[in-house]
C-alpha positions in Angstrom: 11.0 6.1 13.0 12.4 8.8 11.2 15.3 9.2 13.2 16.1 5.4 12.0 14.8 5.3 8.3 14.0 9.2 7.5 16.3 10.9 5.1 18.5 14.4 5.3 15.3 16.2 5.4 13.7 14.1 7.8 11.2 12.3 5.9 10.9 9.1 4.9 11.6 8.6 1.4 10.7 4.7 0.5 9.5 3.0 3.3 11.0 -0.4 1.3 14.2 1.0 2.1 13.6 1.2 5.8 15.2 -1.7 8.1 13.4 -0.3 10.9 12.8 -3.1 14.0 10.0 -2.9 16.8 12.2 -4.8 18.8 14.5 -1.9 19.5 12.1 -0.1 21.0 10.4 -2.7 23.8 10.0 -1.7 27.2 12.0 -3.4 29.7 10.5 -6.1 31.7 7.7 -5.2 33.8 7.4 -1.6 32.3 4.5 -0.1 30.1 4.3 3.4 29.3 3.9 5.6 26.4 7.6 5.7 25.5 8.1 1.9 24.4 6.5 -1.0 23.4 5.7 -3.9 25.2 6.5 -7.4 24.2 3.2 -7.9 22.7 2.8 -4.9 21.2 5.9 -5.4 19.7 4.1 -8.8 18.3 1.0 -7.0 17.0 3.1 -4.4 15.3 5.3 -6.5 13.6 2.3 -8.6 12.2 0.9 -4.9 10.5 4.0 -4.2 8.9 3.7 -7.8 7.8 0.5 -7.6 6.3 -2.0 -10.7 6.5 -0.4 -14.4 6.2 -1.4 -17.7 6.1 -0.8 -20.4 8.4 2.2 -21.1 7.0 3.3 -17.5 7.1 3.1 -16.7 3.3 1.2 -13.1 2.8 -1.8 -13.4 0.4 -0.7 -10.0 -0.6 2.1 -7.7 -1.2 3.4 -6.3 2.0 1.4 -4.2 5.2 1.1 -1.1 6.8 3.7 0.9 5.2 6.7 2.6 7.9 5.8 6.2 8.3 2.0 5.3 8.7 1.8 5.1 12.6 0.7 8.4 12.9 -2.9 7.6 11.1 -3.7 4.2 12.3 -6.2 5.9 14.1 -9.3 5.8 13.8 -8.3 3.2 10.8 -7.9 -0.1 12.8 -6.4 1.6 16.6 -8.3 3.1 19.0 -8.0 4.5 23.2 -7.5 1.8 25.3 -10.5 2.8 27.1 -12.6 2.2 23.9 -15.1 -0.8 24.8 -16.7 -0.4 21.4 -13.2 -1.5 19.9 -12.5 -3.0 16.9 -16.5 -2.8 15.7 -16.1 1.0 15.6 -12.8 1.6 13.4 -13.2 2.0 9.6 -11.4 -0.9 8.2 -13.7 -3.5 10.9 -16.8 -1.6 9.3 -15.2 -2.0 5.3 -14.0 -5.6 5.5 -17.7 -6.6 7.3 -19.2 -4.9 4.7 -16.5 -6.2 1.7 -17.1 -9.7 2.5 -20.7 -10.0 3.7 -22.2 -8.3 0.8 -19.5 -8.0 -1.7 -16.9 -10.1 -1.8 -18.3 -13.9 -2.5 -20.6 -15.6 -5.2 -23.0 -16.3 -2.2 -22.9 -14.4 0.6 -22.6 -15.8 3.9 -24.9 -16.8 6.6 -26.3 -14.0 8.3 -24.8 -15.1 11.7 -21.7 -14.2 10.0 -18.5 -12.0 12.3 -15.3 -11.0 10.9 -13.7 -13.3 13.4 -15.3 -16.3 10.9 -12.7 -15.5 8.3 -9.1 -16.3 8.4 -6.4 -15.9 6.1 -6.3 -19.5 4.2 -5.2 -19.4 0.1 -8.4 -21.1 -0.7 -10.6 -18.4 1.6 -7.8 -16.1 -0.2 -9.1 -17.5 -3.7 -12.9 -17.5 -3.1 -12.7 -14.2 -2.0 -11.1 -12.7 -5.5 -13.3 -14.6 -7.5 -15.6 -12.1 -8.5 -12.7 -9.2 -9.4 -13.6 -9.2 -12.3 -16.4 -7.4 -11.5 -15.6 -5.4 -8.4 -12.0 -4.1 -9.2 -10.1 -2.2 -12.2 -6.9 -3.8 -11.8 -6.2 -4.9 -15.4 -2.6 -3.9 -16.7 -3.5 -4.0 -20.1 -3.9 -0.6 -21.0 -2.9 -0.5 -24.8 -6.8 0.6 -26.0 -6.8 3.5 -23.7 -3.6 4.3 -25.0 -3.5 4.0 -28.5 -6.7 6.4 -28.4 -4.7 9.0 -26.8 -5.3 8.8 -23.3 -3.1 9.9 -20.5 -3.3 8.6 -16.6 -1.6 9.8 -13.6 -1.5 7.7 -10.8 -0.9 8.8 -7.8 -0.9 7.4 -3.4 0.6 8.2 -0.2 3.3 5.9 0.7 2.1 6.6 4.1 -1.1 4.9 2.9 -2.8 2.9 6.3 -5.5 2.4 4.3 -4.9 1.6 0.8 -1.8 -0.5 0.9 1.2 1.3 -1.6 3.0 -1.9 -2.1 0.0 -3.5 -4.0 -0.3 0.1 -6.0 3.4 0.1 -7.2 2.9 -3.9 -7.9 -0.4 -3.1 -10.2 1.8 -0.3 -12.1 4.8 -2.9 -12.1 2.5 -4.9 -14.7 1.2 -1.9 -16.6 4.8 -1.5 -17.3 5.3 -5.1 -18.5 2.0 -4.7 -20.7 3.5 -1.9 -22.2 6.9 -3.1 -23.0 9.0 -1.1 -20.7 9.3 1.6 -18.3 10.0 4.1 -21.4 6.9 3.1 -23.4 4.6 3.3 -20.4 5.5 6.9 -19.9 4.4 7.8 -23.2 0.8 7.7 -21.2 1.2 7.3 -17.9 2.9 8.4 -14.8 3.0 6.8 -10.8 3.8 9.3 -8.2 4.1 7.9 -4.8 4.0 10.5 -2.2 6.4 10.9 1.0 4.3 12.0 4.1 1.0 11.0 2.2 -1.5 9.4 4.0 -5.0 7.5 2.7 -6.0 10.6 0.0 -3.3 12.9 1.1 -5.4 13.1 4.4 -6.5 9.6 6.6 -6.5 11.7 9.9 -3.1 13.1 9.9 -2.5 15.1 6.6 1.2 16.1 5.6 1.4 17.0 2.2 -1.6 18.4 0.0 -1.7 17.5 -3.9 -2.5 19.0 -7.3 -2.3 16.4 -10.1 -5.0 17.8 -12.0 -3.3 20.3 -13.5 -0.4 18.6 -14.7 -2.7 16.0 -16.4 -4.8 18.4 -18.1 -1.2 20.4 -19.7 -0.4 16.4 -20.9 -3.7 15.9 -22.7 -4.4 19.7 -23.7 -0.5 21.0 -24.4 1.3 17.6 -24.5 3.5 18.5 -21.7 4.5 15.4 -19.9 4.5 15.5 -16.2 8.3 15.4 -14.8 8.8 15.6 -10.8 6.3 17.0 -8.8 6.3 19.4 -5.6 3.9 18.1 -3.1 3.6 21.7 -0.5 3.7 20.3 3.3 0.9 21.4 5.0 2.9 22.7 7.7 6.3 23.9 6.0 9.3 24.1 8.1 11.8 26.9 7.7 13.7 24.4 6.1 11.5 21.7 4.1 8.5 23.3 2.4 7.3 21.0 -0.3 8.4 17.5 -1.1 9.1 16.7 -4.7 8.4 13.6 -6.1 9.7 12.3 -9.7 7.5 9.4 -11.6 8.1 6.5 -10.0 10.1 3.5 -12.6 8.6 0.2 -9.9 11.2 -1.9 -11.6 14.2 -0.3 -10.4 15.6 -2.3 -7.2 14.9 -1.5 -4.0 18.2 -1.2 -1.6 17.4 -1.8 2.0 19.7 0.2 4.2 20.8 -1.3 7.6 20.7 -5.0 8.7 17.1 -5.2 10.2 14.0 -6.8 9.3 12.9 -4.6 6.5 9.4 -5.9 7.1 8.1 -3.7 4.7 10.7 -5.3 1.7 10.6 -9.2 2.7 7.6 -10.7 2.3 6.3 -13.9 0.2 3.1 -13.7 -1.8 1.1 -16.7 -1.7 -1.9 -15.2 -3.1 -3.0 -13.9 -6.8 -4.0 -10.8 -7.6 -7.1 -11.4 -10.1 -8.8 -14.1 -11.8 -10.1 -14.8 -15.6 -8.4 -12.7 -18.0 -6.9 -10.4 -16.0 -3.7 -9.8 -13.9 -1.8 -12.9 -11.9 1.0 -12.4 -10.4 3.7 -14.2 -8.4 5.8 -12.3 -5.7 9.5 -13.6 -4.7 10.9 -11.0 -2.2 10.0 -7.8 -4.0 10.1 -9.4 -7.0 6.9 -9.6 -9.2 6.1 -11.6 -12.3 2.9 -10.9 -13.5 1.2 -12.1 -16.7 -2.8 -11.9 -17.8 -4.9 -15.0 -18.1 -5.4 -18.1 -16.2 -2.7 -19.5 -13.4 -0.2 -21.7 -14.5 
């Protein structure tokens, strides 16, 4: 992966900008070992950097695992081949039971109910965001908290298996339209996405450690504004010994280099992101128009 999409100092920058095809890697016929991918491995791959679609293959929401993420999809949603407990025992089978049996829906299901019940329909897609209102803090509209002199730093792995990055730089996207440009929205506010970071800078296989803290505190105590960051690597190379990161603008365009899929740059949004008076938004591409109130 990094030998295909990874930059001069051999990490991958933006994963949107990697072309990077599963395909090129399948075994030959009738082989299957630990150096290439199988035809339907290939398959399953290509659906995670995909991300969740609809029978009409239209993703309910922005993008899937991002490239550079292989390395901690275990114990997320992979495990051993000789696990027989498999998929009850990874974390996202135990979150998304416990999302949508007790969480997710104004009446919870049946009791009976198995996470092979759902399946990725807009109108199961709808239902299920119904209530964000009250289980999510996704509203763009962050004018109050500025006006009374707040400052936020925002701040994800783009190695995220967990949390997905693409929907992060999409929610800060709108906080930027809200605001009335990139420029106004750094007078409080700052996005760094993080090179080598998994789920909380950890997620099984840590590359990068964090301290956002302090810069935060220096905005709000000293009004120093946070510029690029260094992000030390937890195991520095003679070479490469921190990763630095400037604030991320998520409406400049995103070039794709190579002629592959980019699976993690092409995707259609069918979905919305919130209900009632907060955020909708519509994704063409990697395009996303967002506005507040109710669907048009």
């Amino acid at each position: 992966m990094e030998a295909k999409c990874g930059n001069a100092q051999g990490y991958i920058a933006d994963p949107r900008n990697c072309d990077f095809n599963p395909a090129s890697i399948q075994c030959p016929a009738g082989t299957d070992n630990s150096k290439c991918l199988t035809q339907a491995q290939v398959a399953v791959v290509v659906k995670l950097y995909q991300g969740p679609r609809d029978p009409q293959g239209q993703n309910l929401y922005p993008g899937g695992e991002p490239y550079g993420s292989e390395l901690a999809w275990t114990p997320w949603f992979v495990d051993p081949a000789a696990d027989t407990a498999w998929p009850g025992d990874t974390i996202d089978y135990g979150a998304a039971t416990g999302m949508l049996e007790d969480l997710a829906f104004r009446r919870n299901p049946p009791a009976s109910f198995k996470l092979t019940d759902w399946n990725f329909s807009l109108k199961n897609y709808q239902e299920l965001t119904a209530l964000n209102g009250l289980n999510d803090s996704t509203d763009p509209n962050l004018s109050a908290f500025a006006k009374a002199g707040g400052k936020i730093v925002i701040w994800q792995g783009f190695a995220d298996s967990a949390i997905n990055p693409f929907g992060t730089i999409n929610y800060y996207k709108a906080v930027v339209q809200e605001a009335g440009g990139f420029a106004a929205s750094q007078r409080f506010s700052r996005l760094y996405m993080i090179p080598g970071g998994y789920h909380c800078l950890g997620g099984g296989a840590p590359q990068v450690t964090a301290d956002l803290l302090d810069p935060l505190m220096s905005w709000v105590e000293k009004a120093t504004a946070p510029g690029a960051q260094a992000f030390p690597l937890t195991a520095p190379t003679k070479t490469l010994k921190a990763i630095t990161v400037s604030p991320m603008n998520p409406a400049a365009p995103v070039t794709v280099n190579g002629s592959g899929p980019a699976l993690n740059a092409s995707y259609h949004w069918a979905g919305h992101l919130l209900h009632g008076n907060e955020l909708w938004c519509d994704v063409n591409g990697m395009e996303v128009t967002c506005r507040t109130g109710a669907p048009r």
